[in-house]
C-alpha positions in Angstrom: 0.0 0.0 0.0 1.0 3.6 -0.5 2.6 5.9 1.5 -0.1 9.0 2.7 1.6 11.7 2.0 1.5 12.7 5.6 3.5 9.4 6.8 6.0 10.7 4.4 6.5 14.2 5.7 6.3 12.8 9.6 9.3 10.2 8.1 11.1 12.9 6.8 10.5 15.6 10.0 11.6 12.5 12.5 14.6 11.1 10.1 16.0 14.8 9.4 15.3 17.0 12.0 14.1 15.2 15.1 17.2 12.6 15.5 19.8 15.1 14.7 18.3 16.4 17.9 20.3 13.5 19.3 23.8 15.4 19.3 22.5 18.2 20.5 21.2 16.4 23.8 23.9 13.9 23.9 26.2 16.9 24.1 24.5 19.4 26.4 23.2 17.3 29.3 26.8 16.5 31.5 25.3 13.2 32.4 24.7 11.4 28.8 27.8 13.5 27.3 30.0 11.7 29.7 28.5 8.4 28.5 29.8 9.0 24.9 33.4 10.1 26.2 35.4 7.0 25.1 32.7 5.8 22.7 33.1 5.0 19.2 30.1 3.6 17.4 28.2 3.5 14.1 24.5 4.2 15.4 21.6 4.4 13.0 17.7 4.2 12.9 15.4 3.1 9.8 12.7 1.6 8.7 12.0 -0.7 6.1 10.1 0.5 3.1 9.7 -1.4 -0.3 8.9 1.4 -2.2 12.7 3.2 -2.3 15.5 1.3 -4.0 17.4 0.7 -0.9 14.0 -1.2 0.6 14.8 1.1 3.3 15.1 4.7 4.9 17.2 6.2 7.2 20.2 8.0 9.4 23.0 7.4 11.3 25.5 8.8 13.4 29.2 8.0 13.7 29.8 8.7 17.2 34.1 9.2 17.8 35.4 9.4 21.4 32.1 12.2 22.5 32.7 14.0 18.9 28.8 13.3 16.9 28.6 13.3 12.9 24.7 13.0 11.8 24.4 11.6 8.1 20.4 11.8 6.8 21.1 8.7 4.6 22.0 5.2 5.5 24.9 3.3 5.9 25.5 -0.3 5.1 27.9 -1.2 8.1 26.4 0.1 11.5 27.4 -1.3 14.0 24.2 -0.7 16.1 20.9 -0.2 14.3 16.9 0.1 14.9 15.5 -1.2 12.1 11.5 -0.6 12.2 9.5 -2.7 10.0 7.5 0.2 8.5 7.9 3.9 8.0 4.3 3.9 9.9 6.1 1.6 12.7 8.5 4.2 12.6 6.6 7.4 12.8 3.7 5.9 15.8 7.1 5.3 17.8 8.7 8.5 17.9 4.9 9.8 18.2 4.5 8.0 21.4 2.2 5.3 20.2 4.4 2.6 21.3 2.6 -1.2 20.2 4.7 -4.5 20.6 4.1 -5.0 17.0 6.3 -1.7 16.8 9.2 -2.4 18.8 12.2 -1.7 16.1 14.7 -4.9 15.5 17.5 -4.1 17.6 21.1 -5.2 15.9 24.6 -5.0 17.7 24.1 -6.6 20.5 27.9 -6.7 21.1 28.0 -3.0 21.9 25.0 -3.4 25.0 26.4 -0.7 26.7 26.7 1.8 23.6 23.3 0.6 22.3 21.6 1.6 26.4 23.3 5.3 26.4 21.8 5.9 23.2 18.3 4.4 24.4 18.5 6.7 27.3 19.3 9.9 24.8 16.1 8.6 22.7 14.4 9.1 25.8 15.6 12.4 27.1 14.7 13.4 23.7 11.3 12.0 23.8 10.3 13.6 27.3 11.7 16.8 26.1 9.6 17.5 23.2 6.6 15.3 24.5 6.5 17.9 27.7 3.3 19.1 28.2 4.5 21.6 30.6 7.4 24.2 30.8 10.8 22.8 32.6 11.3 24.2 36.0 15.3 24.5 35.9 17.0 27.0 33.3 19.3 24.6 31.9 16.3 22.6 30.3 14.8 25.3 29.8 17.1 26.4 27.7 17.6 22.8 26.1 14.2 22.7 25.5 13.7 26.0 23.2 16.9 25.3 21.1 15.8 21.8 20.1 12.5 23.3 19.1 14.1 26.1 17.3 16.6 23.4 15.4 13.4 21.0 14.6 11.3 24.1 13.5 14.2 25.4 10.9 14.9 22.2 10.0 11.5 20.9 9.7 10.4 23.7 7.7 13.4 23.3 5.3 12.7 19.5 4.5 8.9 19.9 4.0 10.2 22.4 1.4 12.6 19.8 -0.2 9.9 17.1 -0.2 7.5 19.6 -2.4 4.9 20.5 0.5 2.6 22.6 -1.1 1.9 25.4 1.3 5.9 26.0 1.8 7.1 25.1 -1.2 4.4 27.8 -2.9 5.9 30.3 0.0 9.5 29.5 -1.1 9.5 29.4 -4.7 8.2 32.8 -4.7 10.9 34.7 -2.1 13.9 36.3 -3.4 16.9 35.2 -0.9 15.7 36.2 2.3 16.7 34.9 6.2 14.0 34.3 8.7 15.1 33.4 12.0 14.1 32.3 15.8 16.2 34.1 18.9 15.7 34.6 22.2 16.6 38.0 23.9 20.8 37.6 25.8 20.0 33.8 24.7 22.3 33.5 21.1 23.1 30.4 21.4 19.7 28.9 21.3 18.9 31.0 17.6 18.7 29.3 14.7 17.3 30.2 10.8 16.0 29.0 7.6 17.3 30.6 4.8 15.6 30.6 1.4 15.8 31.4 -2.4 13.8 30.9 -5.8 12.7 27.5 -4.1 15.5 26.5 -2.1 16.1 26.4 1.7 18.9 25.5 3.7 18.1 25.5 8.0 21.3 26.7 10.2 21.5 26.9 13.6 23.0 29.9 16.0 23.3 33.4 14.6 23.3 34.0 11.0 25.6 36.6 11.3 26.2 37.3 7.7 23.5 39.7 7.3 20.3 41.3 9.1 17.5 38.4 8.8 14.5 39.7 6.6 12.6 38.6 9.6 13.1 37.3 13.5 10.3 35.6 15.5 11.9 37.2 18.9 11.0 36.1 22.5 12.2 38.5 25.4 12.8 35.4 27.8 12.8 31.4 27.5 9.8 30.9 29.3 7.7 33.4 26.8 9.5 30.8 24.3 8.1 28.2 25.6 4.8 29.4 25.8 4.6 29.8 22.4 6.5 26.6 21.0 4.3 24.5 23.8 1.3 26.2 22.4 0.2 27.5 26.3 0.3 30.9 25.3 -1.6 32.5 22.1 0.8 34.2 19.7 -1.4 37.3 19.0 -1.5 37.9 23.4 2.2 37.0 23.5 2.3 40.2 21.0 0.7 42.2 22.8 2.0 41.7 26.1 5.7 42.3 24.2 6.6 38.6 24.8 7.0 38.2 21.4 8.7 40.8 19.0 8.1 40.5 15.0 11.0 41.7 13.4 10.3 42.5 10.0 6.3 42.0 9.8 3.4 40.6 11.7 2.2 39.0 8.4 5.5 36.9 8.4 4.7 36.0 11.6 1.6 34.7 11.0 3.1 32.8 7.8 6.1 31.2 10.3 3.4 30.7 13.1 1.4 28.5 10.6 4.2 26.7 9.3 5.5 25.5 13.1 2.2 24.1 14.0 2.1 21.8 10.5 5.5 20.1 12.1 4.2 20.4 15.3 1.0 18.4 14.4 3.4 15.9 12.0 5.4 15.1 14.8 2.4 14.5 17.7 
C-alpha cells in the first residue's frame, strides 16, 4: 500500500530533523555526554520501506570518542541499528504510540552498553519534546527552546525539499531572504532557515552574515516556551511584548502556521 503523504513528511520531519536532535542532547546534558566520552560507534535508525530502492530509509550517526557526525542517509555497516518494520512503525514510535508489533529490531548486540546510552538519549529526547509543561530549571529550559528552534528550521526546510505545497508555494516565490528564531541575551539557542527561488537550507546559532529579513523574537525562555508549547496564544504574546516580530506581523503569522504543521506531523 502507499505511503499518505503525511507518513512521508512525519518520516522525513523524525529522520532529518528530530534525530539530529540527538547530538545536540547527547552533548548538552553533563550526564549522557560523559557516556559517549570513550565511545566510538556506528548508530543508526530506519525503517524498512519497499517502495525506495534501498528497501529502506534512514540515518546514522558515527559517534568518535564524545565528537557526533549526523548523516540523513543510510549506511551499510552500522554497527548498532533500529531497524523498524514500516515507516508507519516508525513514525507511531517516535509519536508516542508505542505497540509490541512496533518495537524496532535491535542489531549490535555486542556494543550493549553503547546501544543503552543511546536508548536513554532517545528518551531524554522523547520527554523533552513530549512535555506538556514548561521545565522548571533554566538549563532545560534552555535545552528545550533550542531543540524546538533546530526542529522548527529544520523541519520547515525538509517539508520544502519534499514539495509541501503550502511552503514550497511560499519558497519558490521569495527572493533570498533569512527568517530566524532568537531569544533576547539567549544566542546560542537561535537558529534560521534561509531561502531562495525555491530552495532552503536550515542553520542553527546566529546568522551573522547579514540582518534576517525577519526574526520571531522572544524576550525570555519561558515566553518561548509558551509559544512553542502552544500554552500561550501568539497574537496575546504580542501584545504583552513577549514576542517581537521583526520584520512584519504578516510573516509571523506565515512562520506561526508553518511550526504548527511540524508540530501536528510530529504528535
Amino acid at each position: 500500500m502507499a505511503h499518505t503523504k503525511e507518513a512521508l513528511y512525519s518520516n522525513k520531519i523524525f529522520l532529518n530533523a528530530a534525530l539530529p536532535l540527538v547530538k545536540v542532547i547527547a552533548n548538552d546534558v553533563p550526564s549522557l555526554k560523559k557516556k559517549f566520552e570513550n565511545v566510538e560507534a556506528v548508530i543508526q535508525v530506519s525503517c524498512l520501506d519497499p517502495e525506495c530502492e534501498a528497501g529502506k530509509q534512514g540515518m546514522h550517526f558515527i559517534v568518535n570518542k564524545g565528537e557526533w557526525e549526523v548523516h540523513t542517509c543510510l549506511t551499510m555497516d552500522p554497527e548498532i541499528e533500529l531497524e523498524f518494520k514500516s515507516m508507519e512503525a516508525l513514525n507511531d514510535f517516535f509519536k508516542g504510540n508505542i505497540t509490541p508489533a512496533g518495537i524496532p529490531k535491535i542489531k549490535g548486540l555486542k556494543k550493549a552498553g553503547v546501544l543503552i546510552s543511546f536508548v536513554m538519549v532517545l528518551l531524554k529526547m522523547a520527554n523533552l519534546l513530549g512535555a506538556t509543561e514548561p521545565p522548571k530549571d533554566e538549563e532545560t529550559k534552555e535545552l528545550l527552546v533550542k531543540c524546538y528552534f533546530y526542529l522548527l528550521s529544520s523541519g520547515i526546510s525538509q517539508l520544502n525539499k519534499m514539495g509541501h505545497p503550502e511552503i514550497r508555494d511560499w519558497t519558490s516565490k521569495s527572493p533570498d531572504r533569512v527568517y530566524a528564531f532568537a531569544v533576547d541575551n539567549y544566542p546560542q539557542v537561535s537558529a534560521f532557515i534561509r531561502i531562495k527561488a525555491g530552495k532552503s537550507r536550515a542553520g542553527r546559532g546566529e546568522y551573522k552574515r547579514a540582518m534576517p529579513f525577519f526574526t520571531l523574537r522572544f524576550n525570555n525562555l519561558d515566553s518561548a516556551l509558551g509559544i512553542l508549547m502552544s500554552i500561550d496564544d501568539m497574537l496575546e504574546a504580542t501584545k504583552a511584548g513577549r514576542l517581537v516580530m521583526d520584520g512584519g506581523p504578516e510573516f509571523g503569522a506565515q512562520i506561526g502556521g508553518f511550526m504548527l504543521e511540524i508540530g501536528a506531523l510530529a504528535k
